[in-house]
VEXNULUM-460141 format. One record per residue: residue number from 1; x, z, y of N, C-alpha, C in turn. Coordinates in steps of 0.2 Angstrom, whole numbers, plus 5000, padded with zeros to 4 digits. Layout:
<atoms>
ATOM NUM X Z Y X Z Y X Z Y;
...
</atoms>
This chain:
<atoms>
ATOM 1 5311 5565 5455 5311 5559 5459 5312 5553 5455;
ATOM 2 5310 5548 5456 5310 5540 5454 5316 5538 5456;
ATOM 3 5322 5539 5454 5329 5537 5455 5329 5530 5452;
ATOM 4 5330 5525 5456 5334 5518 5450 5341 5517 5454;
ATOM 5 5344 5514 5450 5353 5516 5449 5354 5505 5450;
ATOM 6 5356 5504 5454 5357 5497 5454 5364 5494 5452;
ATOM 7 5365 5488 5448 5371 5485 5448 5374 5490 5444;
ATOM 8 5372 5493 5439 5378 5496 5435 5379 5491 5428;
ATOM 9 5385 5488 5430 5383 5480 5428 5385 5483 5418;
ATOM 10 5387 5486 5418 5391 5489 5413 5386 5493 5409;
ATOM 11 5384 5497 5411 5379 5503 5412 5384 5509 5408;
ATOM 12 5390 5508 5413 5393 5514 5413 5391 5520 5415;
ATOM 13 5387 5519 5418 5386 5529 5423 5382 5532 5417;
ATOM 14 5377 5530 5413 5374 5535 5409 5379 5539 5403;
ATOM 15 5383 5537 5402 5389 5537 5395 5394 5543 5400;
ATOM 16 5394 5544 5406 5398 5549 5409 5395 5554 5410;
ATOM 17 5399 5560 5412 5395 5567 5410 5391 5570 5415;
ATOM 18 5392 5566 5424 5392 5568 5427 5384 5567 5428;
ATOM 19 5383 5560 5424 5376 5559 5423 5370 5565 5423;
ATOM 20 5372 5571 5420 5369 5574 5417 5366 5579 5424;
ATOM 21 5368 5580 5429 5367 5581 5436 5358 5579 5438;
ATOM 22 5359 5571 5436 5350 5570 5436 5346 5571 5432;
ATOM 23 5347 5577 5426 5344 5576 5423 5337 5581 5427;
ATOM 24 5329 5578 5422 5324 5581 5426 5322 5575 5432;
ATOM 25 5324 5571 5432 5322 5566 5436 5320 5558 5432;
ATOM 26 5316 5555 5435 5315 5548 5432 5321 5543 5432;
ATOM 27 5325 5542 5430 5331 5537 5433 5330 5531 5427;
ATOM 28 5331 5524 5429 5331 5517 5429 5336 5517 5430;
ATOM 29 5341 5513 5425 5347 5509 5429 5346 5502 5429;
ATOM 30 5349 5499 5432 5349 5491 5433 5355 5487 5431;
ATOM 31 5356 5485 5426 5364 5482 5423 5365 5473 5424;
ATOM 32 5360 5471 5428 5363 5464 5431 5359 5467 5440;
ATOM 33 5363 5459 5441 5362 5460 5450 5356 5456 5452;
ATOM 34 5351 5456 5455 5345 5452 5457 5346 5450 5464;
ATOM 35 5348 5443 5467 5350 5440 5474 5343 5441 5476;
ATOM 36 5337 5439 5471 5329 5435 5475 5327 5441 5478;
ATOM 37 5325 5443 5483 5323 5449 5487 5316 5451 5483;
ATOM 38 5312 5444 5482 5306 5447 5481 5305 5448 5473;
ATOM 39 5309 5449 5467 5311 5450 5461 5312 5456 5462;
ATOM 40 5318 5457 5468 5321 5464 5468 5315 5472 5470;
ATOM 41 5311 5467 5476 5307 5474 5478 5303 5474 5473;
ATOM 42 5300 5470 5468 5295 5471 5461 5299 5478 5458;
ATOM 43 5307 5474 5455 5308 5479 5453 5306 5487 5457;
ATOM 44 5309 5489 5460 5308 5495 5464 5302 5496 5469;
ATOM 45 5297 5494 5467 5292 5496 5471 5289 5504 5471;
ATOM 46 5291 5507 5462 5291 5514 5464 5296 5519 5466;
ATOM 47 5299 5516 5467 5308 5519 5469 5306 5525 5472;
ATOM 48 5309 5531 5473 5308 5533 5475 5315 5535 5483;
ATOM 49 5322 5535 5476 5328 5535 5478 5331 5528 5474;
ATOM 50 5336 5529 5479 5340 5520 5478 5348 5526 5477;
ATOM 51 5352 5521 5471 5356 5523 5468 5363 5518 5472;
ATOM 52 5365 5516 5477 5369 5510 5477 5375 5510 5475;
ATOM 53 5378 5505 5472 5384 5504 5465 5389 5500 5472;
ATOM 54 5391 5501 5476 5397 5500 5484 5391 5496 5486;
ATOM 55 5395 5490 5486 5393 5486 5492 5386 5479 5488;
ATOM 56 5387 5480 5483 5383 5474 5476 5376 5474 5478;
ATOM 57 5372 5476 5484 5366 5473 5487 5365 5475 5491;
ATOM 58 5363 5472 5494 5361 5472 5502 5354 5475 5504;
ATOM 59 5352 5481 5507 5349 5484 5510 5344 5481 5516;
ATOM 60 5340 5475 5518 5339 5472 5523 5331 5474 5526;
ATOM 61 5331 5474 5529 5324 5477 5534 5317 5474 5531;
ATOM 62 5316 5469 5527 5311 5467 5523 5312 5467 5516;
ATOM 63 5317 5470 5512 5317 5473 5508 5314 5479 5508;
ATOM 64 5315 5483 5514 5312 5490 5514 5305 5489 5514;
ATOM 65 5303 5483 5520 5296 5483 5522 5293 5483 5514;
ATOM 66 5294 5480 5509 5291 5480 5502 5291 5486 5498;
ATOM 67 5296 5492 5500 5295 5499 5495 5294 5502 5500;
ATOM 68 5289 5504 5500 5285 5511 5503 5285 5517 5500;
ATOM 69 5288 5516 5495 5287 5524 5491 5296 5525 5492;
ATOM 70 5300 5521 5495 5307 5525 5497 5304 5531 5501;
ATOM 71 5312 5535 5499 5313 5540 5502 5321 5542 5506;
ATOM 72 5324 5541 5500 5331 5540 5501 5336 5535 5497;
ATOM 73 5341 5532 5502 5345 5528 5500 5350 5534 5499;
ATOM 74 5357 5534 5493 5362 5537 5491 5369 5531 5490;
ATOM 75 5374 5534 5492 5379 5531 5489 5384 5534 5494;
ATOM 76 5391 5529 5492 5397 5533 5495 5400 5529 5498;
ATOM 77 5403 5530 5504 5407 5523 5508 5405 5520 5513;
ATOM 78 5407 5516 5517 5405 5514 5521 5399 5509 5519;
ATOM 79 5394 5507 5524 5387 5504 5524 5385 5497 5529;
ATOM 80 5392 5494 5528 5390 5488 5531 5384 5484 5527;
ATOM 81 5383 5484 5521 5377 5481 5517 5368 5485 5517;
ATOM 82 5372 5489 5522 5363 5494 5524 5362 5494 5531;
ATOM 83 5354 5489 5533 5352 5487 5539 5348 5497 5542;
ATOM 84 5355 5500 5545 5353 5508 5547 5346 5508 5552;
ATOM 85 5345 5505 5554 5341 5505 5561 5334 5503 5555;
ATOM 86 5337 5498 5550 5326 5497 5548 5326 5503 5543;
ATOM 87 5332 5507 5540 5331 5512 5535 5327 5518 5541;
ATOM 88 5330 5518 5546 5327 5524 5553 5318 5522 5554;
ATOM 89 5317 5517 5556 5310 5513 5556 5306 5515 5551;
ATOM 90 5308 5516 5544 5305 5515 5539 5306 5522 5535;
ATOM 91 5310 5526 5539 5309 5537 5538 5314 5535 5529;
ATOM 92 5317 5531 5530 5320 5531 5523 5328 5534 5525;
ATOM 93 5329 5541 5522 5337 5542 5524 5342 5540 5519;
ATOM 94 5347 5539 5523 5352 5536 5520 5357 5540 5520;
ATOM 95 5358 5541 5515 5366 5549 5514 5369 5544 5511;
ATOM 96 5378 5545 5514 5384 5542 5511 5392 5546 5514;
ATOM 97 5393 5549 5508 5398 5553 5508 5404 5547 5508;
ATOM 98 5409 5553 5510 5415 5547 5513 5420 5550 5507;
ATOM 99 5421 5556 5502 5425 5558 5498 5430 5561 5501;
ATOM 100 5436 5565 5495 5438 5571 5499 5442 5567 5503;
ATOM 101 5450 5573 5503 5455 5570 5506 5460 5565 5501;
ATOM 102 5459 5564 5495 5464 5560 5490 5462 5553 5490;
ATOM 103 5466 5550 5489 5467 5542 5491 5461 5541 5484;
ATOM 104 5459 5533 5485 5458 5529 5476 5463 5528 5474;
ATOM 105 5465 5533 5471 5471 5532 5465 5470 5523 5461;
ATOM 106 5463 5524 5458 5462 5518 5455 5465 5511 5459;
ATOM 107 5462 5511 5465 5462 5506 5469 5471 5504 5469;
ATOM 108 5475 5512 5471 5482 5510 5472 5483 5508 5465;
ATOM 109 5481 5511 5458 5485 5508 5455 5485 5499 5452;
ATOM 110 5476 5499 5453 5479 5491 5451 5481 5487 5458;
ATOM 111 5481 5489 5462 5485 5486 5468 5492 5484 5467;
ATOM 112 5497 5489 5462 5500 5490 5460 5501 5483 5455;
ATOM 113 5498 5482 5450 5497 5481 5443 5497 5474 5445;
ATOM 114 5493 5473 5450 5493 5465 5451 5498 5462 5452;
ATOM 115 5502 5467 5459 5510 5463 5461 5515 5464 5455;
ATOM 116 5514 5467 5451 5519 5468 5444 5516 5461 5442;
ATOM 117 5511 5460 5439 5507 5453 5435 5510 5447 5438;
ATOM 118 5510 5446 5446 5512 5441 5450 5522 5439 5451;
ATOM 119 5523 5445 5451 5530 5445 5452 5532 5441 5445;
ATOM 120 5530 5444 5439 5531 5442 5432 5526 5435 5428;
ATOM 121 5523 5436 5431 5516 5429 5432 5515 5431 5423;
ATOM 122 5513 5438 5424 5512 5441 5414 5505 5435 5411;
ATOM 123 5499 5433 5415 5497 5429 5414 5496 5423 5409;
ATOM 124 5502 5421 5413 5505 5412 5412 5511 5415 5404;
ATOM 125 5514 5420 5404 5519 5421 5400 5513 5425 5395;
ATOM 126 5508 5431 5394 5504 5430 5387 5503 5425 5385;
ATOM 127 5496 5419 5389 5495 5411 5388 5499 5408 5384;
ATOM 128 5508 5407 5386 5510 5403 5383 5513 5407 5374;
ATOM 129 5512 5414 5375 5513 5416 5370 5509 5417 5363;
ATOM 130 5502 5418 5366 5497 5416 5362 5497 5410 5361;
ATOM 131 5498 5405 5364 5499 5398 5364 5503 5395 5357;
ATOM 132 5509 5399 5357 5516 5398 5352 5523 5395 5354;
ATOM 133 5521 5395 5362 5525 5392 5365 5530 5397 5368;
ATOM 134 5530 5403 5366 5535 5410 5367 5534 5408 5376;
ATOM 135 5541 5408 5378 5542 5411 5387 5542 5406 5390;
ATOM 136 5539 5406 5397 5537 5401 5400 5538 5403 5407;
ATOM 137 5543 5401 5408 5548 5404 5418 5549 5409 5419;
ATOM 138 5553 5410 5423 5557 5418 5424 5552 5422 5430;
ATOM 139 5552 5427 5431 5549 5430 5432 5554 5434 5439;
ATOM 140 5552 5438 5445 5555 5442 5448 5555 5451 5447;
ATOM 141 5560 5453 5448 5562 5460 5450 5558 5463 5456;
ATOM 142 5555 5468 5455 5552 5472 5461 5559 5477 5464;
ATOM 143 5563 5479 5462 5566 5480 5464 5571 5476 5469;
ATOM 144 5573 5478 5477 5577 5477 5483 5570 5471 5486;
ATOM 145 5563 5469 5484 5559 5466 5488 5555 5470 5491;
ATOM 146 5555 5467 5498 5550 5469 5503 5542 5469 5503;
ATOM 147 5539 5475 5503 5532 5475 5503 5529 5475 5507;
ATOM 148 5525 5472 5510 5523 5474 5519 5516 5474 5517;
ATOM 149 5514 5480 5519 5507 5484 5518 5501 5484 5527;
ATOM 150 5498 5481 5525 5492 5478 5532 5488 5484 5531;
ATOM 151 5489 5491 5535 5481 5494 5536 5486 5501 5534;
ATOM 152 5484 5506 5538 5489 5511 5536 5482 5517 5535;
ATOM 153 5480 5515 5529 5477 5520 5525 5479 5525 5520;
ATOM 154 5474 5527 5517 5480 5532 5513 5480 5527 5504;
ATOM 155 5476 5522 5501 5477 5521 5498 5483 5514 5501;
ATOM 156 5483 5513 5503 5490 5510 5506 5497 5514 5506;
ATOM 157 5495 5522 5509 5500 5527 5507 5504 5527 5501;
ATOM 158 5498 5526 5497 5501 5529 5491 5503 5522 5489;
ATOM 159 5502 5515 5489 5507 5511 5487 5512 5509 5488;
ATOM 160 5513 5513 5495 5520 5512 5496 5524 5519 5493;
ATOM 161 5520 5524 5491 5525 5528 5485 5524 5526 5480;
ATOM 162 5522 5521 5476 5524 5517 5469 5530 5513 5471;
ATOM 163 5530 5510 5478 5535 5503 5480 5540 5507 5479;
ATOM 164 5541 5510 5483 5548 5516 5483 5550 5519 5476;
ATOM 165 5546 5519 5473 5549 5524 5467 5556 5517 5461;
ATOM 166 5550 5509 5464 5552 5504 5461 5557 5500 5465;
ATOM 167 5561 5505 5469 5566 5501 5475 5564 5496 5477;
ATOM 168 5559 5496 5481 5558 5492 5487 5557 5494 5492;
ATOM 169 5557 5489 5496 5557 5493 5505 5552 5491 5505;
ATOM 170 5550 5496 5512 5541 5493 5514 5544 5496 5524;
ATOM 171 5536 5488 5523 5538 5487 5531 5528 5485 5532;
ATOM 172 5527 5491 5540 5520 5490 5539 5515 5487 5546;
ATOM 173 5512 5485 5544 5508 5481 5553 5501 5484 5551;
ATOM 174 5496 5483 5554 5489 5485 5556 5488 5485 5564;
ATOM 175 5482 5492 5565 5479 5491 5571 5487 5494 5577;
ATOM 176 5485 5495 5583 5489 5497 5586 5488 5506 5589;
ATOM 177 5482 5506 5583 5483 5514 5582 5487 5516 5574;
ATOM 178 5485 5510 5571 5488 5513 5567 5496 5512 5567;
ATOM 179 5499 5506 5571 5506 5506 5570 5508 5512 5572;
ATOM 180 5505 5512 5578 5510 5521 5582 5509 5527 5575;
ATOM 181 5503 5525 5572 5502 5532 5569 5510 5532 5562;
ATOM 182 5512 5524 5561 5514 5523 5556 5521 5529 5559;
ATOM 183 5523 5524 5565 5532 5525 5567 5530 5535 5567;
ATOM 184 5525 5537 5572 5526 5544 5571 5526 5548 5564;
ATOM 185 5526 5544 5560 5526 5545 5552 5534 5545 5552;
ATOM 186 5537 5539 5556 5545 5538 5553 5545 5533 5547;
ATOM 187 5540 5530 5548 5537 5523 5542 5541 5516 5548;
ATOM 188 5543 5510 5546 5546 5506 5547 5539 5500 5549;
ATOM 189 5540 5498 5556 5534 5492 5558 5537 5488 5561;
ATOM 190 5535 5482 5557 5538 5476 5558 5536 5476 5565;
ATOM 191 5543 5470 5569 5542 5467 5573 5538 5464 5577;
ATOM 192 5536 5461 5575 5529 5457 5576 5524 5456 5572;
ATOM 193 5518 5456 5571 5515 5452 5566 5516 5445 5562;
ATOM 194 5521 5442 5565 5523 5436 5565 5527 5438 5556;
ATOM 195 5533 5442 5559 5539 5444 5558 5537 5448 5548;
ATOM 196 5530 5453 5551 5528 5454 5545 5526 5450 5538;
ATOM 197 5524 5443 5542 5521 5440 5537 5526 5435 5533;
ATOM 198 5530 5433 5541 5537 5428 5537 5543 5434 5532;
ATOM 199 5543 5441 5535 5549 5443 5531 5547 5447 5526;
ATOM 200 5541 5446 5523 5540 5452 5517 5539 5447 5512;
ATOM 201 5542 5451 5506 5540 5445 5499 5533 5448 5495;
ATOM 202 5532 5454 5497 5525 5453 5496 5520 5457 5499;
ATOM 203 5513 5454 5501 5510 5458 5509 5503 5460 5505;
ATOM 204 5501 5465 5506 5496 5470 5503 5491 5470 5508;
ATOM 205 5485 5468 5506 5482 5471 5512 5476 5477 5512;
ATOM 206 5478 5482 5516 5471 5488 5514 5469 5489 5521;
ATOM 207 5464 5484 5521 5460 5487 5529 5454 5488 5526;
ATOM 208 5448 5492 5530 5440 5490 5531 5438 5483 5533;
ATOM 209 5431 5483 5529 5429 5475 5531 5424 5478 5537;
ATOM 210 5425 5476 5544 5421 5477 5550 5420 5471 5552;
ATOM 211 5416 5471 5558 5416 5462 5561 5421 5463 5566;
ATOM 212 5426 5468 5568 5434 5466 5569 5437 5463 5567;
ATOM 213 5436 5467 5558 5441 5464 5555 5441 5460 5551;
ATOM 214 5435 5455 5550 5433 5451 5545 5435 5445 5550;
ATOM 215 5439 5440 5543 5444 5436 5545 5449 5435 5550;
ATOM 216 5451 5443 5548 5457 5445 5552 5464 5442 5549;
ATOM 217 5466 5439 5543 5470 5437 5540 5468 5428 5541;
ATOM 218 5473 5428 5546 5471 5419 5546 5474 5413 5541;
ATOM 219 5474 5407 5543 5477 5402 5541 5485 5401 5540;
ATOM 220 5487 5403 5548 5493 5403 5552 5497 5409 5550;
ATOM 221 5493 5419 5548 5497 5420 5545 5500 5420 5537;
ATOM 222 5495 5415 5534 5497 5414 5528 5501 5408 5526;
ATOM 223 5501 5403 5532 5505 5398 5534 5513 5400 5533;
ATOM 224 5514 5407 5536 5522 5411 5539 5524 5412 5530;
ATOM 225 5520 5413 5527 5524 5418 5521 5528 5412 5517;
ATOM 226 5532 5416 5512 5537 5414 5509 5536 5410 5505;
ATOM 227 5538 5404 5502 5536 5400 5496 5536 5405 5490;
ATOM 228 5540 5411 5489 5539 5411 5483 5538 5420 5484;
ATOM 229 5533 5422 5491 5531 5427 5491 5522 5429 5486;
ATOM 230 5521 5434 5488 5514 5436 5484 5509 5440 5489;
ATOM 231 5504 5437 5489 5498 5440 5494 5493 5445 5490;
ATOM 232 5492 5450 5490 5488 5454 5486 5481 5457 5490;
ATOM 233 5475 5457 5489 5470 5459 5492 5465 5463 5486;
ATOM 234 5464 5469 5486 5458 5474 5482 5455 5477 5489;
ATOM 235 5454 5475 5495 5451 5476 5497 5446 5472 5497;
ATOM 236 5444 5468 5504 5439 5464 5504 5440 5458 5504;
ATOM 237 5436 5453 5502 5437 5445 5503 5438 5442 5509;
ATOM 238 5431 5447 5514 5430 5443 5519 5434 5447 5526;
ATOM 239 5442 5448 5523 5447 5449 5526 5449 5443 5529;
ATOM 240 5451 5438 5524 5454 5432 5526 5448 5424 5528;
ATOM 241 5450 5423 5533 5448 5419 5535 5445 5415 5531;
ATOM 242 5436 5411 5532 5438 5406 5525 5439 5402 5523;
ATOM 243 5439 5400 5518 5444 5397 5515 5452 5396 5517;
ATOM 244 5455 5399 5520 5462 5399 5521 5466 5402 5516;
ATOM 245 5464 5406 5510 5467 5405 5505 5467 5402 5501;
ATOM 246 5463 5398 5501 5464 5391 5493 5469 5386 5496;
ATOM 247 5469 5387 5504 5472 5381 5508 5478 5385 5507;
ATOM 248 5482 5388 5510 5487 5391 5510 5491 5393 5504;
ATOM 249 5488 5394 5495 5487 5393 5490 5491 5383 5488;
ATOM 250 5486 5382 5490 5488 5374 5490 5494 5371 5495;
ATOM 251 5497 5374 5498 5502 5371 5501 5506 5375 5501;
ATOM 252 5506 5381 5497 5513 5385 5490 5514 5388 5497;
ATOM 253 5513 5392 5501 5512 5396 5506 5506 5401 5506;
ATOM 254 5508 5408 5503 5514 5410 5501 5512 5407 5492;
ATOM 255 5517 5408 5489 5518 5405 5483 5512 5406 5474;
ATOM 256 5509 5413 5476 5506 5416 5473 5501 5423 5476;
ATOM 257 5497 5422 5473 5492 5426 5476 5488 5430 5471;
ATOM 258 5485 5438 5469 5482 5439 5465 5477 5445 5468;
ATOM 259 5471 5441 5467 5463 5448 5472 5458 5450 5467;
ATOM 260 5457 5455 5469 5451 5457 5465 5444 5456 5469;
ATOM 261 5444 5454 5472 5439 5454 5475 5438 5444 5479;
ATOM 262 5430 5444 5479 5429 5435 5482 5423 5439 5486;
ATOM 263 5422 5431 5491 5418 5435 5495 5409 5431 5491;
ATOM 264 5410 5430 5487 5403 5431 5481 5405 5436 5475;
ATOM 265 5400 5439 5475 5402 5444 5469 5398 5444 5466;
ATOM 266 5392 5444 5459 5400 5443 5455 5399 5436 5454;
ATOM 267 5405 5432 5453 5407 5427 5453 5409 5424 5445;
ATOM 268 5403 5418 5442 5401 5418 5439 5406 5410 5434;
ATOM 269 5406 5407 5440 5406 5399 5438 5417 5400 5436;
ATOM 270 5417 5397 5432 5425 5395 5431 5427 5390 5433;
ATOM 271 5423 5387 5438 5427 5379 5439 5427 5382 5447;
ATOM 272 5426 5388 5450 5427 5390 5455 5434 5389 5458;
ATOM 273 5433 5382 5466 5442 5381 5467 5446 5386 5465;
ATOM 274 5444 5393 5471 5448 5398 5471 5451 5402 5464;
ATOM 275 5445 5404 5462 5444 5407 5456 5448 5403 5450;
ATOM 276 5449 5397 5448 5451 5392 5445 5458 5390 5448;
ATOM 277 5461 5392 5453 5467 5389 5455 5474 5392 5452;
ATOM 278 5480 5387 5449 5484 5390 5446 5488 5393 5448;
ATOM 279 5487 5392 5455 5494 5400 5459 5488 5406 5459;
ATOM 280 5483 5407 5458 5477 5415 5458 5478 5419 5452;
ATOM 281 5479 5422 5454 5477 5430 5446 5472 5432 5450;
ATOM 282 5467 5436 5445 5462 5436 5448 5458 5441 5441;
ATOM 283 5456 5448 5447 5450 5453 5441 5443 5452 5445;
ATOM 284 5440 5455 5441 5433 5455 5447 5432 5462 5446;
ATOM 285 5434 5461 5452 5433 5469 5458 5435 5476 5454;
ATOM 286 5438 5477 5450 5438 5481 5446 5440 5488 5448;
ATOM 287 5446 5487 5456 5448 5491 5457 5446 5499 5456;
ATOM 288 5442 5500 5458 5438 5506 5457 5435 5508 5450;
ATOM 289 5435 5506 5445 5431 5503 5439 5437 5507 5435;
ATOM 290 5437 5515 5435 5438 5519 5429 5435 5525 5428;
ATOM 291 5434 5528 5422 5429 5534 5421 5432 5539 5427;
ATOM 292 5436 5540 5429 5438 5546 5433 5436 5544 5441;
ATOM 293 5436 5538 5441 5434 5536 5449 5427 5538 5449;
ATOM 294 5424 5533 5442 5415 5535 5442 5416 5542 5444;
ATOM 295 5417 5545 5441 5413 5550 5440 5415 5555 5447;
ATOM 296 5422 5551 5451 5421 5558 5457 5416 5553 5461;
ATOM 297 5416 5549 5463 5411 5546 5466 5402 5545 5466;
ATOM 298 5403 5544 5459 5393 5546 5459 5393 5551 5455;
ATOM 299 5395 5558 5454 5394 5564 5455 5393 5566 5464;
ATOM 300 5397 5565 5469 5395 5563 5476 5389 5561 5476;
ATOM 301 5387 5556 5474 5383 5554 5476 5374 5557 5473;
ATOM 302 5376 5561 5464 5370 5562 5461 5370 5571 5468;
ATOM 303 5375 5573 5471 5374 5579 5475 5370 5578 5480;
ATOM 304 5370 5569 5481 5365 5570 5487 5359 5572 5486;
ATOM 305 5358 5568 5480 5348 5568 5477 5349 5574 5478;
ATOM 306 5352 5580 5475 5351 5587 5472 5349 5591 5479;
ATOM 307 5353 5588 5484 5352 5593 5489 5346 5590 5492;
ATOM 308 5344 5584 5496 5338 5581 5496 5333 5583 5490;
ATOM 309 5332 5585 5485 5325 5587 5482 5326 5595 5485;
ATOM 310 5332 5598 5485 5332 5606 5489 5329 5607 5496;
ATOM 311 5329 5603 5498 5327 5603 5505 5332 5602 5510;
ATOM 312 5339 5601 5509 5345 5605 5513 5350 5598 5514;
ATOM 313 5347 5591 5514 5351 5584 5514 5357 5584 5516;
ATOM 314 5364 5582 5513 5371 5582 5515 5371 5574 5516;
ATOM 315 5377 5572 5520 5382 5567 5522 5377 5561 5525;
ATOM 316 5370 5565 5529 5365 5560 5532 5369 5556 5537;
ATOM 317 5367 5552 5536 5368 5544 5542 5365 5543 5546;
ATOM 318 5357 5543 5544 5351 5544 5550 5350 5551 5550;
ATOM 319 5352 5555 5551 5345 5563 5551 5341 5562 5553;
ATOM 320 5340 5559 5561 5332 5558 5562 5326 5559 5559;
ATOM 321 5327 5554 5554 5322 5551 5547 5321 5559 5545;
ATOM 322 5326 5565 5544 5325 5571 5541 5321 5573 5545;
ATOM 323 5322 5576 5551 5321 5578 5555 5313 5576 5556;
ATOM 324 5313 5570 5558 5305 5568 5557 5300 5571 5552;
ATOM 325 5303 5572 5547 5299 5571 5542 5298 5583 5539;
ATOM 326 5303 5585 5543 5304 5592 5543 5301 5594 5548;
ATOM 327 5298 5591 5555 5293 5593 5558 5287 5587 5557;
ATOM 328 5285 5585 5553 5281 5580 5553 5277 5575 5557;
ATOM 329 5283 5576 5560 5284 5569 5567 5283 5563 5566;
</atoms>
């Protein structure tokens, strides 16, 4: 097949062993991102399969109208950025695995790694050390501070078992299936959502971005939090309301904040408020972004091609499309 592999801003996948899965096929990668639609379907006008790198382009119904020689979109995760109804229309299947039972370790760890950085503002303390200015404020203990974790996932799981190992308590809020699910765990849920965001010093948040829950994190609750707590987001941007965190940032509520994610990616300009504000730490998107992650999830993903050229398509989204095309409907 005519594989192109989009957004591998790096062009980390071919340097990985799992690469080696497509070999026998045409594969293209793409190491910068193309917004202009009609730049984009130039590029892949022979595409045969579409390789998608998460959520780094948008799938939309007149893109498709322009590759006719699609077959199958691949990736892993969920597909808010894939218009499903015109991939159905258009006989292009769309396979996307959900991964095993183990959390993104990656994700928890730098989830972790941020509220270290934030708690100690490592930062501002390298800066002034490269600077020659030695140390510059004191920093806090994670230890006896409260973590209050939004979304009771498994990578959320797992960082309230890093919070614990560093003596902290955790206290947790999300949906109202997830709180019950939380207390039948024997896991502590705050009071109120109110109560979550006034009494943790520092609030994590791991939800899905759905049209529930996009800007589900308001003004008001980032109004509650503590002058000198820390707001940490590796999930989505368009969690928080927008712009309620530059505002809420600026009026030292909560005191510091540190995200890997904006709701432009990638995010290019340094005079950007957010990006450029002095209570933000800030990676771009990295969460996921280590060889062991690549490689369990687009080996997932080179499995689909393999089974789709087999005739035998796993983790379909549309089957129709298969089905159609397996009775020449």
């Amino acid at each position: 097949m005519r594989i192109h592999i989009l957004d591998d801003w790096f062009e980390t996948l071919p340097d990985l062993p799992g690469f080696s899965l497509l070999d026998g096929h045409g594969v293209t990668v793409w190491t910068d991102h193309i917004s202009d639609e009609a730049t984009l379907a130039e590029r892949l006008k022979d595409a045969e399969a579409l390789v998608l790198f998460r959520e780094r382009t948008h799938v939309t119904r007149s893109l498709l109208e322009r590759l006719p020689a699609l077959r199958l979109i691949a990736q892993r995760g969920a597909f808010p950025h894939v218009d499903v109804a015109a991939c159905s229309d258009h006989n292009v299947l769309l396979c996307s695995g959900k991964g095993g039972d183990e959390p993104n370790v990656a994700a928890a760890e730098l989830t972790f790694t941020l509220m270290l950085a934030a708690l100690r503002d490592l930062p501002g303390q390298m800066a002034s050390a490269k600077a020659g200015l030695w140390q510059n404020g004191v920093g806090r203990t994670a230890k006896g501070l409260t973590i209050g974790l939004y979304g009771y996932g498994r990578i959320a799981r797992l960082v309230a078992h890093y919070a614990r190992a560093f003596g902290m308590s955790v206290v947790w809020w999300a949906s109202p299936e997830g709180c019950e699910k939380a207390r039948g765990d024997g896991e502590v849920v705050a009071d109120s959502r109110e109560a979550f965001f006034a009494e943790s010093d520092v609030v994590s948040l791991h939800l899905r971005l759905t049209p529930e829950t996009k800007g589900a994190i308001t003004a008001d609750d980032l109004g509650l939090m503590k002058p000198d707590s820390v707001l940490i987001n590796t999930a989505r941007a368009g969690l928080i309301a927008p712009g309620a965190l530059k505002a809420a940032l600026d009026a030292g509520r909560p005191g510091r904040a540190a995200v890997d994610v904006f709701d432009q990616e990638p995010l290019t300009d340094p005079n950007d408020p957010l990006l450029s504000h002095p209570r933000l730490i800030a990676t771009p998107h990295i969460g996921f972004v280590t060889e062991q992650e690549f490689e369990s999830q687009f080996g997932e993903i080179y499995e689909q091609i393999i089974a789709y050229v087999a005739g035998a398509p796993i983790n379909m989204v549309n089957p129709q499309v298969w089905s159609r095309r397996l009775y020449g409907l």
